[in-house]
BADOVO-545486 format. One line per field, with one value per residue (C-alpha): residue in three letters; x, y, z; residue number from 1. Coordinates in pm, whole numbers, plus 50000, padded with zeros to 5 digits. Layout:
N
r = (ALA_...)
px = (X_...)
py = (Y_...)
pz = (Z_...)
k = (NUM_...)
This chain:
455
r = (UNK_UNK_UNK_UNK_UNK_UNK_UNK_UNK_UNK_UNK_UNK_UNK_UNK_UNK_UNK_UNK_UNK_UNK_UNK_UNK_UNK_UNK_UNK_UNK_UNK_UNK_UNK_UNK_UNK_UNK_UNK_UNK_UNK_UNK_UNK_UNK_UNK_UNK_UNK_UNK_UNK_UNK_UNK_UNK_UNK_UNK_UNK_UNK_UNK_UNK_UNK_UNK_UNK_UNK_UNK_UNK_UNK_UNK_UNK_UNK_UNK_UNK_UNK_UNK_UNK_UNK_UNK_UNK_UNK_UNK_UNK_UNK_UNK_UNK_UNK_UNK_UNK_UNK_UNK_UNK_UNK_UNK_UNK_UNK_UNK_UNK_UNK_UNK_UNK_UNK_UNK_UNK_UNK_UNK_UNK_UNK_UNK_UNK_UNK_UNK_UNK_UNK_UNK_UNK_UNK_UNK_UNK_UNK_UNK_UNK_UNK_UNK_UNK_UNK_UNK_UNK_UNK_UNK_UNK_UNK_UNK_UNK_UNK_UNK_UNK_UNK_UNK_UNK_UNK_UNK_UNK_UNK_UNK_UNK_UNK_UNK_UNK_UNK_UNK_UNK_UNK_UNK_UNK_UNK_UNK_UNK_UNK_UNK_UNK_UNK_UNK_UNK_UNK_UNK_UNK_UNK_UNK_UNK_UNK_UNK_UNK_UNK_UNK_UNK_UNK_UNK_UNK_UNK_UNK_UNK_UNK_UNK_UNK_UNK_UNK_UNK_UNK_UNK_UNK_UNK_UNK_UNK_UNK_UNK_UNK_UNK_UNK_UNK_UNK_UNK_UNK_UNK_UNK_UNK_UNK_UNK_UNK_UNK_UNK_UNK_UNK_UNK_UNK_UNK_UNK_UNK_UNK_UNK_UNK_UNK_UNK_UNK_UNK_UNK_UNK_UNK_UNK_UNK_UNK_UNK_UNK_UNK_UNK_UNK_UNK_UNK_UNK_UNK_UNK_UNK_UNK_UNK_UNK_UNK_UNK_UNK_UNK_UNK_UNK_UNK_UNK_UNK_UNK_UNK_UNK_UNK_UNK_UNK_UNK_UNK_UNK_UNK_UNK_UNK_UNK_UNK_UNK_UNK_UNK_UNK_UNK_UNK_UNK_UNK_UNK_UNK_UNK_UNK_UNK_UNK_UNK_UNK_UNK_UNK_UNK_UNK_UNK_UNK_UNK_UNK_UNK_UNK_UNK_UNK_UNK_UNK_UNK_UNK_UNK_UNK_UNK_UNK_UNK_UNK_UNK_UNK_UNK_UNK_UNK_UNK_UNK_UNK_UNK_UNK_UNK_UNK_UNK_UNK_UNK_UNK_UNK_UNK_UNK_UNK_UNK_UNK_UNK_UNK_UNK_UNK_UNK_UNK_UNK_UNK_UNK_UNK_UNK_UNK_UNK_UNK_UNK_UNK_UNK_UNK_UNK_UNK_UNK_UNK_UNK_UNK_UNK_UNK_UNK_UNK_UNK_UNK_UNK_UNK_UNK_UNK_UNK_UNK_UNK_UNK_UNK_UNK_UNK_UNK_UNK_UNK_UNK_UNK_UNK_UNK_UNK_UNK_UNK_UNK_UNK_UNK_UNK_UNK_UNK_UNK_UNK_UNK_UNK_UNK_UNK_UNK_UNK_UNK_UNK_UNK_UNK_UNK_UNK_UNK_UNK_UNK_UNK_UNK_UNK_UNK_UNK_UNK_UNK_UNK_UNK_UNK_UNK_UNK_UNK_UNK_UNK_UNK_UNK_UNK_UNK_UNK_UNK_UNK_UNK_UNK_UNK_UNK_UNK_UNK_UNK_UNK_UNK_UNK_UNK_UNK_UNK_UNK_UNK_UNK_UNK_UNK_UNK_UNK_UNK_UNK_UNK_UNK_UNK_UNK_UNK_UNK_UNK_UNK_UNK_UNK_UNK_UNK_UNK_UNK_UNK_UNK_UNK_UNK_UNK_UNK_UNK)
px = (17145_17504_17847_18182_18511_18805_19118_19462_19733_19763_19527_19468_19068_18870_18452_18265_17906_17605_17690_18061_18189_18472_18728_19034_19194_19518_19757_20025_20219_20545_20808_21022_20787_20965_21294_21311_21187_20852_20788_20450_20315_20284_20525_20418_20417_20535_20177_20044_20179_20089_19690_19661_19738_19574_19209_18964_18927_18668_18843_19118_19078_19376_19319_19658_19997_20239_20410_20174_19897_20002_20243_20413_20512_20209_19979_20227_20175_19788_19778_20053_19764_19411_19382_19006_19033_18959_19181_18962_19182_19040_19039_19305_19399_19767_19817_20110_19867_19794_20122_20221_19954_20008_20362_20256_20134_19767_19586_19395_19110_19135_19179_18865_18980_18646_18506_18476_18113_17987_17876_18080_17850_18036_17739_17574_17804_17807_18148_18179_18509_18574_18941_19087_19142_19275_19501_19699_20090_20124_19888_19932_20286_20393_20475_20270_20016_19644_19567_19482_19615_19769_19703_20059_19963_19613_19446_19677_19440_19051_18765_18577_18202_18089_17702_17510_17283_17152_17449_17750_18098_18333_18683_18833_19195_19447_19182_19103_19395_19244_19068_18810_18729_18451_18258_18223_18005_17662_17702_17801_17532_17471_17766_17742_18095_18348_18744_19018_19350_19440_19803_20058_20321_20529_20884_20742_20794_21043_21256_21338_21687_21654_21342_21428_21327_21108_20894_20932_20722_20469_20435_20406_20088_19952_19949_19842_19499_19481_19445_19185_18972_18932_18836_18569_18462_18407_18230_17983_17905_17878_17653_17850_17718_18077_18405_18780_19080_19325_19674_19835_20036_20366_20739_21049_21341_21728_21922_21605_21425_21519_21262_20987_20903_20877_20608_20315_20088_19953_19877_19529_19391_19495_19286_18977_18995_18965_18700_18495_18535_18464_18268_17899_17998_18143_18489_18605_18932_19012_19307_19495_19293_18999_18656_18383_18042_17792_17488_17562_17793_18052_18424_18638_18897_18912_19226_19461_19724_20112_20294_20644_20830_20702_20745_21078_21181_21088_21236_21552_21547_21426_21719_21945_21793_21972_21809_21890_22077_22321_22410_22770_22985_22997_23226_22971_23150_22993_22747_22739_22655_22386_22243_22242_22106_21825_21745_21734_21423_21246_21277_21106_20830_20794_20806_20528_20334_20335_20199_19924_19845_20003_20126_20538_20731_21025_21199_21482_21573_21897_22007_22327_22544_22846_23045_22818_22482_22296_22050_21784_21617_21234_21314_20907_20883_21245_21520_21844_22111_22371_22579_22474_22600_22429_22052_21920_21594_21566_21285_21420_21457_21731_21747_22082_22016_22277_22453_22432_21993_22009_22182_21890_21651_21794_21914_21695_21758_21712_21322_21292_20881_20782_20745_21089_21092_21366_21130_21139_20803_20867_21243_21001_20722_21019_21174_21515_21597_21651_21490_21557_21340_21347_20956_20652_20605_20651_20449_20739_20934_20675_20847_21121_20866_21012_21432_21529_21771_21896_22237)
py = (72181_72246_72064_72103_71979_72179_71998_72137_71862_71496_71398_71746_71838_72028_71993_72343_72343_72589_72826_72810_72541_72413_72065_72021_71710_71521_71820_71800_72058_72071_71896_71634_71374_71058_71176_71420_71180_71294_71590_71702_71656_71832_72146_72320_72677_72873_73019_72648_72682_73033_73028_72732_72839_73169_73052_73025_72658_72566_72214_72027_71610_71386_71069_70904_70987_70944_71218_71241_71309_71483_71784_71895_72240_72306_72196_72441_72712_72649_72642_72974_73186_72959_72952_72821_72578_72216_71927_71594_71231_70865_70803_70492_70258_70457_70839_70857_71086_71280_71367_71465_71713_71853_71871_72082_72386_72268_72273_71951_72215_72221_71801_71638_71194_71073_70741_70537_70536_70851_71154_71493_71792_72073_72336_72206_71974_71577_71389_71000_70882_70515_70295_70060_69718_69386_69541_69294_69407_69205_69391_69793_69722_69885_69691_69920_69671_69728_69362_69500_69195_69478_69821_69860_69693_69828_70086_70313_70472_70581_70696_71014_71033_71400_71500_71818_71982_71586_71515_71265_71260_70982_71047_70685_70825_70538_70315_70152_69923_69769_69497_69512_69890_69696_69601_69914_70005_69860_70098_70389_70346_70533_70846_71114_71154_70913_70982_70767_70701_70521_70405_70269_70438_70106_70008_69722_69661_69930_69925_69548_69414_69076_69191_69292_69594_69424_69262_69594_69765_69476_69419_69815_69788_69502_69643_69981_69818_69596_69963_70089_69829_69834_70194_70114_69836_70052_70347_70050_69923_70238_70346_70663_70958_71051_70946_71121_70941_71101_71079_70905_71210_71224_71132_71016_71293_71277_70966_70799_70983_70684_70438_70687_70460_70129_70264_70135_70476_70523_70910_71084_71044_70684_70628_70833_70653_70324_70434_70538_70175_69968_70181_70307_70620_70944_70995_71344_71567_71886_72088_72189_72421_72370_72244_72054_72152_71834_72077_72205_71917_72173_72126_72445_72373_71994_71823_71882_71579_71766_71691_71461_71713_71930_71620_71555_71866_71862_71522_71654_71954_71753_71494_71701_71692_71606_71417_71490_71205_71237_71611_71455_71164_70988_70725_70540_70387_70080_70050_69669_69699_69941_69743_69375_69588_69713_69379_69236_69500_69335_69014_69095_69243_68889_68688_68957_68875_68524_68544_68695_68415_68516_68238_68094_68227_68039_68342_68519_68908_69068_69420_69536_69849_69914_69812_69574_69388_69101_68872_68774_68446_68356_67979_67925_68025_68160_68394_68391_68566_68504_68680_68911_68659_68322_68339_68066_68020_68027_68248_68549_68907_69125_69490_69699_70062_70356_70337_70720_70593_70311_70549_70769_70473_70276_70524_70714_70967_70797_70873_71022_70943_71157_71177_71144_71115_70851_70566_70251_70300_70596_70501_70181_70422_70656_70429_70502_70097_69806_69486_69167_68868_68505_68329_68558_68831_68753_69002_68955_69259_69466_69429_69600_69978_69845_69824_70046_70096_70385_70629)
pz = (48014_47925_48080_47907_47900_47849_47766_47905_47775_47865_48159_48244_48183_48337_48431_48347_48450_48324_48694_48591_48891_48774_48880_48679_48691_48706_48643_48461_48233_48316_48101_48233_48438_48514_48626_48333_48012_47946_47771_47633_47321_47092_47216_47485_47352_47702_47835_47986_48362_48409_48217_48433_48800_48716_48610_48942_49039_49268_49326_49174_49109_49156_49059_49149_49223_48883_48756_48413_48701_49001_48861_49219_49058_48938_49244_49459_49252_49282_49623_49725_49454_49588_49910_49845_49599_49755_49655_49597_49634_49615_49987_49937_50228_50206_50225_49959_49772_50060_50215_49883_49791_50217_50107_49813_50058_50049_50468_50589_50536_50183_50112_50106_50107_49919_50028_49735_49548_49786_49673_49711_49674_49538_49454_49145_49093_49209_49214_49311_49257_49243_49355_49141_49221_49132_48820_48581_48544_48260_48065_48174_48174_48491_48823_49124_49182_49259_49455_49782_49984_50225_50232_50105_49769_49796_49516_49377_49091_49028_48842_48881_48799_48746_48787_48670_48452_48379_48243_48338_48248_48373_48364_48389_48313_48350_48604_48260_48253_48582_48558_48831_48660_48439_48750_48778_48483_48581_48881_48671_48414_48082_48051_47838_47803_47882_47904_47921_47848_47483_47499_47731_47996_48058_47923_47686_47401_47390_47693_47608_47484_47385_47138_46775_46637_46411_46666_46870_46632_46594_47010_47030_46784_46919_47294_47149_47030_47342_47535_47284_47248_47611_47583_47323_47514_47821_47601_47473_47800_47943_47654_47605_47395_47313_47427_47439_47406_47606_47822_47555_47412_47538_47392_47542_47546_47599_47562_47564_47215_46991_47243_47097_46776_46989_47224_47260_47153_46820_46711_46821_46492_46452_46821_46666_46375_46573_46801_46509_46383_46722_46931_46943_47057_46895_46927_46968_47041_47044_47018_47384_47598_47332_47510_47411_47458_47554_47514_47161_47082_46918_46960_47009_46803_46645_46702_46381_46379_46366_46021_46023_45980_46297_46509_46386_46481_46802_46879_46777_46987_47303_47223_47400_47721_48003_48308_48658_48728_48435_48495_48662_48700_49015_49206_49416_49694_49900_49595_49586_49970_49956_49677_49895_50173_49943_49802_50176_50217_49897_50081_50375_50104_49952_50295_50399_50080_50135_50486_50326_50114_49798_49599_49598_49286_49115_48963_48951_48873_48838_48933_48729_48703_48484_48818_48979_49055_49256_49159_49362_49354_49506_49615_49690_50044_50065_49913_49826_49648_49409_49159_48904_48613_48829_48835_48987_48742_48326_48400_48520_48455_48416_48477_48349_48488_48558_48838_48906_48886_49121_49368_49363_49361_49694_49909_50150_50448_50823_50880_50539_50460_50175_49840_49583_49220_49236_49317_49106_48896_48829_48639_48498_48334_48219_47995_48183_48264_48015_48054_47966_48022_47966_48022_48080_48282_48701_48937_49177_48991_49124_49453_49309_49439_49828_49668_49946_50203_50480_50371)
k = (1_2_3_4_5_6_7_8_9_10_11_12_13_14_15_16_17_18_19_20_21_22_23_24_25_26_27_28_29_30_31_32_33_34_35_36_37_38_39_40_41_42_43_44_45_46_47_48_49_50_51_52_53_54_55_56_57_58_59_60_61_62_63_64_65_66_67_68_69_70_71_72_73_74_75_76_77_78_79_80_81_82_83_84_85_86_87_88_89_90_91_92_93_94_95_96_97_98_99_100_101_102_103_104_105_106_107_108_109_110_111_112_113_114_115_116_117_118_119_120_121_122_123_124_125_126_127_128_129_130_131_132_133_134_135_136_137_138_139_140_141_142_143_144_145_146_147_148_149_150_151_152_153_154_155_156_157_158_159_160_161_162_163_164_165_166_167_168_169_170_171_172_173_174_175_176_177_178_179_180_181_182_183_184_185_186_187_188_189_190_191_192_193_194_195_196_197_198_199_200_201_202_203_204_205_206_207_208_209_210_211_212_213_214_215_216_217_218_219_220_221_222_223_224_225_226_227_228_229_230_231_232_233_234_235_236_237_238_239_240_241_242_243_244_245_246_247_248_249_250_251_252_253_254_255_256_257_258_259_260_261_262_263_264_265_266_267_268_269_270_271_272_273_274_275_276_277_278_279_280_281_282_283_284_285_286_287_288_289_290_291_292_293_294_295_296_297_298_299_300_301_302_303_304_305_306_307_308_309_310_311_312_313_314_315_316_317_318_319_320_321_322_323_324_325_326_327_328_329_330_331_332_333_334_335_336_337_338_339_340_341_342_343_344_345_346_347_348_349_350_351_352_353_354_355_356_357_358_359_360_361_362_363_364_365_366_367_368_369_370_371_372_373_374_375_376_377_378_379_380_381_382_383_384_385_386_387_388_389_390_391_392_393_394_395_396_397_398_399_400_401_402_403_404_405_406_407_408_409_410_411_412_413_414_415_416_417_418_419_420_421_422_423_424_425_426_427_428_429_430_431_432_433_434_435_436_437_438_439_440_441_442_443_444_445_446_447_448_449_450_451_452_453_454_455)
């Protein structure tokens, strides 16, 4: 009876079972997710990519498609060296996922779309993966929602349940900020292992203007133990033997390294420490491409926290990264037009919505460059626009984001369909816009993903 986990760096695991089939899951090693602002932590020391794409996989799991999760460059190189490694996907109601792992050199032969709750056979192994519904924004941060009341807004993350040797391992990766994930758990049952993430990917607290440091820091803490106390809570009802904090180690680089104290992640140790405190079962990490043994229940090589002065360090030599879009200066001609035309597009999105029976919003949220900007106002069951400077509503949000960004964001080749890390969430979880809000949080910035428009 043996099962282990090895563990690569942030979401990235991999399933080992007693005849050696192995899944690794959620790749991601490459620096520079999000349009260049994540970078791994700690350091990556050079041999990641290249140990990765050349150990035998039988399969490879993706749970969902952000950049900490699905690494293009290093799902290529997979597939150009394994030509028999299967790629396993939630089958969503979309096929964002999809085309983007096809795009990535893999054959319809090798992606298997798993209905949610059935069981994938892959020799002694037993995979179920589960979508994620009915998500809250205002507490994971982020704006992609989950409420499937189109396909369009429909799942966009999952859980994998893995079965052998009498032992279970559910890797609930980032699916634990979703609300519905908890019904779930009577399905699931007792885990031996449970995984999930322990700190937050979205721009608040620290991505937000109008806050002051001060109550920066003491938002960042308090969302930091709103995501582990839902991890404990999920290891105690899933009666969990053990459970692994994980996809919380990452830090901002660039222009961008000074957001890195105002996140809303505390260190590994701080999340073991917690989970020791408020959950029945044993927290455990190890160090990078370390495993864990659920038969022995030995760790490789136990997590050792990095000293102050080793993190500094490597803050400061990651503060000189540059990200894509700031490698030149650019005169964007026709910007303000582009930009109405875009915001026209999230109109139809909210008229859409409300056919559907979503409720009317009284809100307003304001796009603005050095040079320009539009505000667009949800009048109940219509739209309109006015000036940057005029919202409409005191609740609104603001958004000030690079021009040489909101290019990149907005614009899109005539039938262009695939996948393009300029895409709003992905700027959001990358810390590279800054918000300001007056009132609470409005899911209507959310429609912000469909803020495009044809070159």
């Amino acid at each position: 009876m043996v099962m282990k986990v090895r563990r690569h760096r942030s979401a990235t695991v991999a399933i080992i079972t007693k005849s050696e089939t192995t899944v690794i899951c959620d790749l991601s090693i490459t620096d520079g997710a999000f349009i260049g602002s994540w970078f791994h932590f700690p350091k990556l020391e050079g041999f990641e990519f290249e140990e990765i794409v050349g150990t035998k996989w039988d399969a490879i799991y993706i749970s969902h498609l952000h950049a900490d999760h699905f690494d293009r460059k290093l799902v290529a190189a997979i597939a150009r060296n394994q030509p028999d490694c299967k790629i396993l996907l939630p089958k969503f109601s979309h096929r964002w996922l999809y085309r983007a792992v096809k795009n990535c050199g893999f054959g319809e032969n090798q992606i298997y779309e798993i209905e949610s709750g059935k069981p994938f056979i892959l020799r002694d192994l037993t995979i179920k993966v589960f979508t994620a519904d009915y998500c809250a924004p205002e507490v994971c941060g982020i704006s992609v929602p989950c409420n499937p009341l189109s396909d369009r807004e429909s799942a966009i993350d999952s859980l994998a349940l893995f079965e052998a040797d009498s032992q279970k391992i559910l890797n609930a990766n980032d699916a634990l900020a979703v609300n519905s994930a908890a019904k779930l758990w009577p399905i699931i049952g007792k885990v031996d292992l449970l995984l999930g993430h322990y700190g937050g990917a979205g721009p608040y607290p620290q991505c937000f203007s109008q806050i002051s440091e001060e109550e920066k820091l003491i938002e960042s803490k308090k969302l930091a133990t709103t995501f582990l106390s839902r991890l404990a809570e999920a290891a105690n009802k899933l009666q969990a033997r053990f459970v692994m904090p994980y996809a919380g180690q990452y830090v901002l680089s660039g222009s961008l390294m000074d957001l890195n104290k105002f996140r809303s992640v505390v260190s590994l140790t701080e999340a073991l420490n917690f989970l020791a405190l408020n959950s029945s079962a044993t927290p455990i990490a190890v160090e990078p491409f370390s495993r864990f043994d659920l038969d022995s229940e030995s760790l490789g090589k136990e997590w050792v926290e990095p000293t102050a002065e080793v993190i500094n360090s490597y803050l400061k030599e990651i503060s000189s990264n540059i990200f894509p879009y700031q490698r030149k200066k650019e005169i964007w001609e026709n910007g303000q037009q582009f930009l109405e035309n875009a915001l026209a597009r999230v109109e139809v999105e909210y008229l859409k919505r409300l056919a559907l029976g979503r409720a009317e919003e009284m809100y307003s949220v304001t796009l603005k460059t050095e040079n320009f900007g539009k505000t667009i106002n949800f009048n109940g069951a219509n739209v309109s626009f006015t000036d940057a400077n005029n919202p409409i509503y005191e609740s609104n949000t603001k958004l000030d984001i690079d021009e040489r960004l909101l290019k990149r964001l907005i614009l899109r080749a005539e039938g262009y369909s695939g996948f393009t890390q300029y895409h709003f969430n992905q700027a959001e979880i990358g810390s590279h816009i800054s918000w300001s809000r007056s009132g609470s949080h409005n899911r209507v910035t959310g429609l912000l993903n469909f803020m495009q428009t044809k070159v």
